[in-house]
N, C-alpha and C positions, 0 to 999 in steps of 0.2 A: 520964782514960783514956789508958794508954799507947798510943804509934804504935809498929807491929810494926815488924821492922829490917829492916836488907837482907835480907837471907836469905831473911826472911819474904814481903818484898816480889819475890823471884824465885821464889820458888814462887806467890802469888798472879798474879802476871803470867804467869807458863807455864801452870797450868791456864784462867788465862781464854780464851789464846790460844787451846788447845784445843775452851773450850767453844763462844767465839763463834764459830769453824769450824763447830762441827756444826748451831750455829741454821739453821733454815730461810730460805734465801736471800726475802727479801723481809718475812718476820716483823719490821717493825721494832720492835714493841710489846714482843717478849722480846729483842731486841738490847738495846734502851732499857733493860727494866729489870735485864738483866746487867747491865747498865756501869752502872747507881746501887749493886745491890748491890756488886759489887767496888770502885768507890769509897768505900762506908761501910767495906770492909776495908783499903782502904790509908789512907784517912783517919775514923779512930771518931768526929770529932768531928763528919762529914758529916750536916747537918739537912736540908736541901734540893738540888732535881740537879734540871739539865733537858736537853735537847739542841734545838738550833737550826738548822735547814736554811734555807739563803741561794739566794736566788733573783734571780742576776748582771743578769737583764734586765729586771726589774720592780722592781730593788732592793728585795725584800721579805724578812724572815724569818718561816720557820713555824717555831711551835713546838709541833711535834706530842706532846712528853711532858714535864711538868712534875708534882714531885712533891716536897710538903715535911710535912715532921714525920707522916709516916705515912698520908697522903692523896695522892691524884692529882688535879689539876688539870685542866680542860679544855683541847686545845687551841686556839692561838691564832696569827692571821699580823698583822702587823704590818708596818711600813713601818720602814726605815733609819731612826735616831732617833740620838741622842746618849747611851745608854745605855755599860754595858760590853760585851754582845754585838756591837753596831756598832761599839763602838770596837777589837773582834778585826776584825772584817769589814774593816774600813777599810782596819788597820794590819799584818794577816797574822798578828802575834806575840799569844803568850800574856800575857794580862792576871793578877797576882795582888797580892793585898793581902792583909796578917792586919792587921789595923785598919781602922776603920771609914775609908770612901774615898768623895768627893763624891759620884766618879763612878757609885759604885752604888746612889746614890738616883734618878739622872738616868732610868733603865730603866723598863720597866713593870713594876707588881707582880704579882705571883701566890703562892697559898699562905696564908699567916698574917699579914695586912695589919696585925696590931699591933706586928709587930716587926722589926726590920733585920736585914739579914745584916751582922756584922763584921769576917767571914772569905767571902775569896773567889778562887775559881779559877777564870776563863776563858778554854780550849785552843780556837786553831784543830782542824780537823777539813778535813784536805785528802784529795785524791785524786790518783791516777797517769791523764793523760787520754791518747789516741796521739800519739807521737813522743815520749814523756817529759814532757810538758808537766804542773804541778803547779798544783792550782786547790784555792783555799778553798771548801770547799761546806759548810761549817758551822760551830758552836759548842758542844762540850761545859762544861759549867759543874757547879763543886761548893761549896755554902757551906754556913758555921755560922754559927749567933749566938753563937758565942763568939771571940774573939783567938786569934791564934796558932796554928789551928787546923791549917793546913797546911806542911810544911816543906819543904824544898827533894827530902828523898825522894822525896815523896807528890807530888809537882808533876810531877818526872821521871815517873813510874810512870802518874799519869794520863795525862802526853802520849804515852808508850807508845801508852796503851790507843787514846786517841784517834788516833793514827794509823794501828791495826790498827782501827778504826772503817772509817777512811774509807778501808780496802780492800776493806771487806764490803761499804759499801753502795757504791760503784764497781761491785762484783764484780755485787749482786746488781741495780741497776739495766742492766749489757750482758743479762745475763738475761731481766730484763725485757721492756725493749727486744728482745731477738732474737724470744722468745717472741709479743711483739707483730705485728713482723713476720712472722712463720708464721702467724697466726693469720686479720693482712691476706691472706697470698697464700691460706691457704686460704678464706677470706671470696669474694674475688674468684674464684677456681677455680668454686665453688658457685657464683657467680651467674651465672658464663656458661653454668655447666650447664645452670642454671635458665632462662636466656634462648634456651637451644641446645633445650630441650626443648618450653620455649610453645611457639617457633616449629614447630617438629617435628609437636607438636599441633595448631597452625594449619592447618599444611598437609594433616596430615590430616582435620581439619576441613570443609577446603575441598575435599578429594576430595571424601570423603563428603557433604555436599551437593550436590557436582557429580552424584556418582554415583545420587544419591535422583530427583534431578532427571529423567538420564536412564529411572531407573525409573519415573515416573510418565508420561514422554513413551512408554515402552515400554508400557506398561498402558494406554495412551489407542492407542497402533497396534494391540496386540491384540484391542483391544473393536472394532476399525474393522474388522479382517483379516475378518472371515464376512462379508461385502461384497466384498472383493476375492479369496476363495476359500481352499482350505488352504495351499497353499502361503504368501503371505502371513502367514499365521496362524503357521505353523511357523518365519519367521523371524524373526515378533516374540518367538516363545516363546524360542526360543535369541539371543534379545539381551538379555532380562531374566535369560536363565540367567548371561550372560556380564559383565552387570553387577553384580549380585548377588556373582558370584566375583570380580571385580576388587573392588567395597568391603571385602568379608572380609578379602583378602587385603591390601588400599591400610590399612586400620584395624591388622592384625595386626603391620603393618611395627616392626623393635625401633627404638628410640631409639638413635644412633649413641654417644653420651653417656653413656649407663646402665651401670652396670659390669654384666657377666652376674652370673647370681647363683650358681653355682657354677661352680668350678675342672671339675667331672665332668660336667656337664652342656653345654657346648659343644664344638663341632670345635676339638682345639688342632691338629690337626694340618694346616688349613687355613692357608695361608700368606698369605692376603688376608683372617686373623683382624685387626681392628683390635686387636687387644691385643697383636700381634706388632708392627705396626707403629707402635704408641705407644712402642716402646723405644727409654730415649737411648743414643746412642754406648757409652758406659762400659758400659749395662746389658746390651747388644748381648756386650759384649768379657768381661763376669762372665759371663754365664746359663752357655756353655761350659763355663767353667771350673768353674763352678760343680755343673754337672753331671756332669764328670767325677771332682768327690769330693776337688777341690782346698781346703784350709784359706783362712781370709780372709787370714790372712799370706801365705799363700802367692800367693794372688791380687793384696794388697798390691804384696808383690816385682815379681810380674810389670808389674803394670800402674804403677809409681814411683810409687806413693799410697799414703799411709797407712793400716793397717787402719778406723782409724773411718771415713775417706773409704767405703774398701769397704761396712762396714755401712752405712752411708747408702745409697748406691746399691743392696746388699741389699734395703732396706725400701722403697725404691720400687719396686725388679723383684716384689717378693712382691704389692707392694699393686696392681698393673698385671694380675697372672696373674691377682690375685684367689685367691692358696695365702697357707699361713701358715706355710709354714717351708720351708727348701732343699730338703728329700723331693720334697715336691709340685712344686716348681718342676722339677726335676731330671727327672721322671716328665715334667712335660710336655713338655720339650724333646725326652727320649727318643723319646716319641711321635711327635712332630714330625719328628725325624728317621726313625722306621723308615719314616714316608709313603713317603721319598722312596730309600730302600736294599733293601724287602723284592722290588723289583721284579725278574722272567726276567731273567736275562745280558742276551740277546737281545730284549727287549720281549715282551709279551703274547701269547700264542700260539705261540709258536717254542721247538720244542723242538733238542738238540744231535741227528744224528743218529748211532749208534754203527755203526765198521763192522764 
């Protein structure tokens, strides 16, 4: 089986680059098995492919995809050994042999335990960490049982590949990781809601007990009052009345916490609305602008941040109003402001008079 030429091998390397772009960030499973198949394109004689992720502080490798003569293997983690994976790990540089080589009996097996590999490629798999810093975080590997399998093309071409690896999964573990972190702060957000709200219920709780209490103290005055005459009678009645409206009212109290449940449904145009005054700084300095029909770039300029900055800040001011898009937000701000403009020249009551 011929090995395709240069040529060949730069058109194979530009559509991969392409494809493993479009993989979905965190899919290593179709990452993995992109890079077996365009490895059996740059090298035909490819029987077996695994890929190896190193783990610097436990000195451990996983090897989450392993796959030979047309079957997939289980994965597997494993400790630092004296294999040829560890001897990349160790050593940084690319391992290859077309001949049978000690060193790749020393490994563990996986795939088709009756036969050797005779041909073998194995590429560090580095990554870009901050300030430039470059770190081995794995092992891409391709073998055949047969000689000669790989040649100096195919060797370059895969450590291409392998070094546009270990910008995806780089890329797609800040992802991760960021994703995680959102996912803590909103975790944490919830439970102090949740903890803002027990308590909230506590205390109404404990009204309303207090207040049951006073009721049944008022109900014990009343049954007493035709003894002490009507008048008595009549102020027990109006403290049961007055107790009674204080729990309705102590239970009905909203939850400081709870977003309202529509945008139309409360006073925006109260300005001792807790939803006005949950806005930050920035969202304070958009809502304006934002209502007078200015673009995000535009907003951008103004404020020296960049548009996504903007929409960031956007989707929190929307998610605060409790609206779903700048219309609505825009509308309430309006409102908010005619409270405070539609008022007499002169205050309430005072007209100009003409002479």
């Amino acid at each position: 089986m011929n090995n395709p030429s240069a040529s060949d091998l730069l058109l194979v390397l530009h559509e991969a680059d392409l494809e493993m772009g479009r993989i979905t960030p965190g899919d290593s499973y179709a990452l993995f098995d992109y890079l077996r198949a365009t490895c059996k394109r740059i090298a035909p004689l490819t029987d077996a492919f695994y890929v190896a992720l190193y783990d610097p502080q436990n000195e451990m490798l996983r090897f989450p995809y392993h796959f030979d003569s047309e079957s997939y293997d289980s994965p597997l983690t494993v400790r630092l050994g004296q294999g040829p994976t560890s001897w990349v790990v160790r050593h940084n540089e690319p391992l290859v042999f077309n001949d049978d080589d000690p060193i790749q009996h020393k490994g563990f097996l996986f795939g088709n335990l009756q036969r050797q590999s005779l041909s073998a490629v194995h590429l560090p798999i580095r990554a870009m960490y901050s300030a430039g810093e470059v770190r081995l975080i794995g092992v891409l590997s391709a073998q055949s049982y047969r000689r000669q399998a790989f040649n100096e093309d195919a060797v370059m071409a895969m450590s291409l590949l392998a070094r546009r690896t270990g910008a995806i999964l780089m890329r797609s573990q800040l992802e991760m990781d960021a994703r995680a972190r959102e996912e803590a702060a909103d975790r944490a957000t919830e439970q102090q809601r949740e903890e803002h709200t027990q308590q909230m219920r506590a205390v109404v709780r404990l009204f309303v007990d207090t207040l049951q209490g006073l009721t049944m103290q008022a109900e014990k005055i009343r049954n007493q009052a035709a003894a002490y005459g009507r008048d008595i009678e009549a102020s027990a009645a109006r403290m049961c009345t007055l107790c009674y409206r204080s729990q309705t009212e102590t239970a009905n109290l909203p939850l400081p916490a709870a977003p309202p449940p529509s945008a139309h449904n409360r006073s925006v145009s109260d300005l001792s609305n807790p939803i006005f005054a949950s806005l930050s700084d920035k969202q304070r300095e958009i809502l304006p602008r934002l209502a007078a029909g200015e673009t995000n770039a535009m907003i951008a300029e103004h404020l020296c941040v960049s548009v996504d900055t903007v929409k960031f800040h956007c989707k929190g001011l929307f998610k605060k109003l409790g609206v779903a898009n700048r219309v609505q937000a825009a509308q309430i701000y309006h409102d908010r402001q005619k409270r405070y403009t539609d008022l007499p020249p002169h205050g309430p009551g005072v007209t100009d008079k003409k002479e």
